[in-house]
C-alpha positions as CSV (number, residue, x, y, z in Angstrom):
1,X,-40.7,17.8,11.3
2,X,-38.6,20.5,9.6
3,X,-36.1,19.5,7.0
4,X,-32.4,18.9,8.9
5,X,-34.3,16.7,11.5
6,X,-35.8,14.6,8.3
7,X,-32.3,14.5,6.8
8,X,-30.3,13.2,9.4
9,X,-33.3,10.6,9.8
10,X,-33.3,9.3,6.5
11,X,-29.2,9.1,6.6
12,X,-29.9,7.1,9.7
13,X,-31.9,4.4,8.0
14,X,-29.6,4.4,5.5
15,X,-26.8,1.3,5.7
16,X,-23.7,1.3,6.6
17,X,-21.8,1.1,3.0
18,X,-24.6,4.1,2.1
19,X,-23.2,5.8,4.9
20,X,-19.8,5.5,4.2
21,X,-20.5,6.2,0.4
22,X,-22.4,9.1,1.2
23,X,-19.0,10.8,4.1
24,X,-16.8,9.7,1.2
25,X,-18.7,11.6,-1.5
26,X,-18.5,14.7,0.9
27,X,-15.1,14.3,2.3
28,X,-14.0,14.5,-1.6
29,X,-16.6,17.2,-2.0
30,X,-14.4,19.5,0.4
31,X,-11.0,17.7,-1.3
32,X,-11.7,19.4,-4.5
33,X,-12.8,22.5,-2.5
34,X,-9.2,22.3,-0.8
35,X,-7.9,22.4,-4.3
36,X,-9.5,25.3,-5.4
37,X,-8.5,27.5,-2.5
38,X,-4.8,26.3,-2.3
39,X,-4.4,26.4,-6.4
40,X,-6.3,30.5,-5.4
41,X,-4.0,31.3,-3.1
42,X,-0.4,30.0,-4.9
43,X,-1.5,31.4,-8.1
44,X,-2.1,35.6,-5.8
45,X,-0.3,37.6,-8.6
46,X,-0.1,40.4,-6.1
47,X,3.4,40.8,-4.2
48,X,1.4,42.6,-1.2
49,X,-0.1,39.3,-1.1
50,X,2.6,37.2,-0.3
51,X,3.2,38.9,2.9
52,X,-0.3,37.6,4.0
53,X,0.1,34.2,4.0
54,X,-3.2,32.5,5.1
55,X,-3.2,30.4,8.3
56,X,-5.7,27.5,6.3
57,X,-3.0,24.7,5.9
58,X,-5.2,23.8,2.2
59,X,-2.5,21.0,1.1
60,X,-2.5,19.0,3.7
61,X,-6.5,19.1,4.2
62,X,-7.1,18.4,0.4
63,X,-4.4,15.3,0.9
64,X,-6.5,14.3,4.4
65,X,-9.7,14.8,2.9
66,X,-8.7,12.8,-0.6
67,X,-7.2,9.8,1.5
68,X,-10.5,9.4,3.8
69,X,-12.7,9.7,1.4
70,X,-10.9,7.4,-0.9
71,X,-11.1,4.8,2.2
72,X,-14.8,5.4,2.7
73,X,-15.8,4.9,-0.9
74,X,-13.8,1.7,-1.3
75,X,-14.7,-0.2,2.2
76,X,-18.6,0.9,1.1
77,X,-18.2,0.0,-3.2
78,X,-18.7,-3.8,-2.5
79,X,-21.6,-3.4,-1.0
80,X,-22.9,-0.5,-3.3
81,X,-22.3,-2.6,-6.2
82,X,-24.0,-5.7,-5.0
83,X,-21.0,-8.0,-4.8
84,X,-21.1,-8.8,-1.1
């Protein structure tokens, strides 16, 4: 069994609060990734730059991203705390 198959089968057996810690965890991963590369592109000192605006919309995924993930940690932090 090579190593993606295993993972995906371990996150299987997982339960359902452990899943939706774990998509929370990773949907605020690629929030604060969002950041980064909207904060990289507002803060292009070059002028030239301007004129190529990137076609990522990075606001508005970092805001979708933060929101979900938010929602997925606290449905699945009852559970994960052991106050079910």
């Amino acid at each position: 069994m090579d190593l993606p198959t295993n993972l995906i089968a371990q996150f299987a057996l997982l339960s359902d609060a452990a899943q939706l810690a774990l998509a929370g965890g990773g949907l605020w991963l690629f929030a604060g990734f969002a950041g980064v590369m909207e904060r990289r592109r507002a803060r292009g000192r070059d002028l030239a730059r301007l004129e190529r605006v990137g076609w990522v919309p990075w606001t508005g995924l970092f805001i979708l991203a933060a929101i979900l993930g938010g929602g997925c940690l606290v449905i699945s932090l009852p559970v994960m705390l052991g106050a079910s």
